[in-house]
N, C-alpha and C positions, 0 to 999 in steps of 0.2 A: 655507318652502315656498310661503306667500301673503304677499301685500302687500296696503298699504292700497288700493292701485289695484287688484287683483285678489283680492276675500274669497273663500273658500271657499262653495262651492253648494252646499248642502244640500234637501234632499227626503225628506219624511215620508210613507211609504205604508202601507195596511192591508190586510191580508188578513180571513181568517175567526179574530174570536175578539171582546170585547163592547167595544173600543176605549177600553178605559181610561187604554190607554199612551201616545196619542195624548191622551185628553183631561188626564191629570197631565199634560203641557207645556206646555195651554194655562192651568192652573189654577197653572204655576210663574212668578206675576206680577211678584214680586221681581226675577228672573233674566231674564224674558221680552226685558225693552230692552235687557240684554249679549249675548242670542242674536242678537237681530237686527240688531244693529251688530257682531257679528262674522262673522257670515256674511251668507249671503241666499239666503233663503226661498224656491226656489222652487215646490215643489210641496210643498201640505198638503191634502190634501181635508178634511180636517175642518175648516182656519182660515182658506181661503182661494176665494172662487170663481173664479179666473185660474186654471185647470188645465193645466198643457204638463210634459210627463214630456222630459224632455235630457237630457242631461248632467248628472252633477251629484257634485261631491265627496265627499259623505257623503250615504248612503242609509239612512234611520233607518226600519226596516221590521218592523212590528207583526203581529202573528198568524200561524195556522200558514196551511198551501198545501192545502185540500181541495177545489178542483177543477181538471181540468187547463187551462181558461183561467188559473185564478192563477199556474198553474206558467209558463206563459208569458210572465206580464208578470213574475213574477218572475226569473225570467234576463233578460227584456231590459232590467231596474233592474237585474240585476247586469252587465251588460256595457257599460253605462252610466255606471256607479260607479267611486268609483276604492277607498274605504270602505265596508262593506256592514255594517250595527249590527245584528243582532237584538234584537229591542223587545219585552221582556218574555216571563214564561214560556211562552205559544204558539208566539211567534216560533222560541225557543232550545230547547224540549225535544217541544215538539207542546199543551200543554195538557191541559184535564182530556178535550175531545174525541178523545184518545189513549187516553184509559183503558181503553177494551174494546176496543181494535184487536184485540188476540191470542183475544178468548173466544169469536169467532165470525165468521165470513163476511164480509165488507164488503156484500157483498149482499145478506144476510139483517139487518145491525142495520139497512142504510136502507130495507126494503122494512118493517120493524117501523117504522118513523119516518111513512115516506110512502106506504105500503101497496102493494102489488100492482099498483095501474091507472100509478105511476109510472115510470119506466125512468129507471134514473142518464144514460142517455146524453141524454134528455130534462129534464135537471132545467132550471132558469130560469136558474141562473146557470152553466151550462156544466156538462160531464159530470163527475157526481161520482170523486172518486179518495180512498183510506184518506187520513185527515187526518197530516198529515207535518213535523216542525220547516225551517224556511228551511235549515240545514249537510245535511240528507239530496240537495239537488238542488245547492246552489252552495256556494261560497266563502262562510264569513261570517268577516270581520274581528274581531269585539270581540262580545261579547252582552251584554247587560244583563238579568238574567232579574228575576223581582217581579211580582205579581198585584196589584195595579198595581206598574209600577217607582217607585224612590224617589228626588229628586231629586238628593239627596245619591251617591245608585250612578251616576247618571248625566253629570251635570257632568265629575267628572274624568275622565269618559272622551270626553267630548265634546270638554272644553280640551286634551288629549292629540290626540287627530285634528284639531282643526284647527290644530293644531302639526305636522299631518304623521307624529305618533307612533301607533303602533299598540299599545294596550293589553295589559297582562297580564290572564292572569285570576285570581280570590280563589283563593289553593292554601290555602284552609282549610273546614273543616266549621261549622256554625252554634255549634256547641256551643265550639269557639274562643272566640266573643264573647259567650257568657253567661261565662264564665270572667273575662272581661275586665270584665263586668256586677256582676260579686260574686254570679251566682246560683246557688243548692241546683240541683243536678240534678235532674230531675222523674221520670227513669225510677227513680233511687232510692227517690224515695216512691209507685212501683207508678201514674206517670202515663205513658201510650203515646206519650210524644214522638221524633219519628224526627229529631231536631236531628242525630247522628253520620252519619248519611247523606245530608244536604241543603247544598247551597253556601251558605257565609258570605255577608254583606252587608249582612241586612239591620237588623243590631244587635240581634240575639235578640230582638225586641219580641214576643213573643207568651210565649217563655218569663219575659221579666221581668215579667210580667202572670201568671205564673202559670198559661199556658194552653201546652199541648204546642206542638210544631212541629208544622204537617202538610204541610211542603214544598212550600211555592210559589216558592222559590227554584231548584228543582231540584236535580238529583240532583249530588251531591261528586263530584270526578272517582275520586278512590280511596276510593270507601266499600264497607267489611266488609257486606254485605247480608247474611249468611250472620248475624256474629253479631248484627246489629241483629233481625233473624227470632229469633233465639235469645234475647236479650233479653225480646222483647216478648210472645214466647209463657212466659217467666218470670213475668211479671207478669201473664198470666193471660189476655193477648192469642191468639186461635186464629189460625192460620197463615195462614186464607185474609182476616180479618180484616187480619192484619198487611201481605198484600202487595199488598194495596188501599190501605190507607196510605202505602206506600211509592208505586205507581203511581199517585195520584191526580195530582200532578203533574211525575213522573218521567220519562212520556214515554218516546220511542224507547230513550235512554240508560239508563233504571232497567230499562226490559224486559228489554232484551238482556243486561246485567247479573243479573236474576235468573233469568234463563233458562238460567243456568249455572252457580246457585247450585242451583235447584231438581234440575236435573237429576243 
């Protein structure tokens, strides 16, 4: 699809979420000098001060869209792109700034944030809008989801697009690769891990440590929310307990999912 005469253009943008996605590329130093001799760099706000947003092959695009000026530069990086990556769990599911979307008003959690004398259409960085993952307004090609993402998730999907290939995504639950870990299940021994409903990827590290899942990979595509609720309130988890769990980094996708598990 490219030559050495013509590398692929790549561009790294950020939205609203604490830029970690961005800063794990610049802290992937090993790999840093094959990225850049196989593409070329042209837009990173974080690693670069030559700013010019063009054209560009691959758009590798961090956090979620919560005001409607982002939503606007965000279409016009997708209409510019030929590849659109979502760059960790903000980008791909909304983040934990998704978590009370549903429990109240958008109006009333930001006027509890920024008080009364504020008006969203007046905020500083353009009028606020419900915070939203990049696939609710445009086309995303590939996501890589991870709080922060992990180099290892990222690479092959990176050497796949700039081969012109467009990625699959993990068709398994996290609890996949504790299997493949050799690990005791934790919900067995009465610990609240929600690994059955969370996207594989990131090599169970939290359960082979002995510490639950708590979903920052984001939500399976086909996950049981119903019995994972049933599960957890087994093991002595209360309901509203559990689906704060589940939502903490579940985002658009776990909502709408439990919202027709609940009902």
């Amino acid at each position: 699809m490219w030559t050495s005469e013509h590398k692929p253009i790549v561009g790294v943008f950020g939205f609203s979420g604490c830029a970690g996605d961005q800063l794990r590329l610049i802290h992937m130093e090993d790999e840093l000098v094959s990225l850049f001799t196989t593409a070329e760099i042209k837009f990173f706000h974080m690693a670069q001060s030559h700013q010019e947003v063009e054209h560009v092959d691959i758009a590798l695009v961090e956090g979620s869209i919560n005001t409607k000026k982002q939503l606007e530069e965000l279409k016009e990086i997708r209409e510019k792109s030929t590849f659109l990556v979502a760059l960790g769990t903000c980008a791909c599911f909304g983040g934990i700034q998704y978590l009370n979307e549903k429990d109240e008003a958008f109006e009333e959690r930001f006027r509890h944030v920024y008080g009364s004398n504020i008006k969203k259409k007046e905020f500083i960085v353009g009028e606020a809008i419900p915070p939203q993952p990049l696939c609710n307004f445009v086309k995303v090609d590939a996501m890589v989801p991870g709080c922060p993402i992990e180099k290892d998730n990222l690479l092959p999907i990176y050497t796949k697009l700039i081969k012109g290939i467009r990625p699959q995504k993990y068709p398994a639950p996290v609890c996949v690769e504790c299997k493949l870990e050799g690990n005791d299940c934790l919900l067995l021994h009465g610990i609240p891990c929600i690994g059955p409903v969370v996207s594989a990827g990131c090599g169970a590290i939290c359960p082979s440590h002995n510490l639950p899942c708590v979903g920052c990979w984001g939500p399976y595509e086909a996950a049981n929310y119903k019995s994972m609720i049933d599960k957890l309130e087994e093991i002595g988890v209360d309901k509203e307990t559990a689906l704060r769990k589940i939502k903490l980094f579940g985002g658009s996708k776990a909502e709408e999912e439990l919202e027709k598990v609940i009902k």
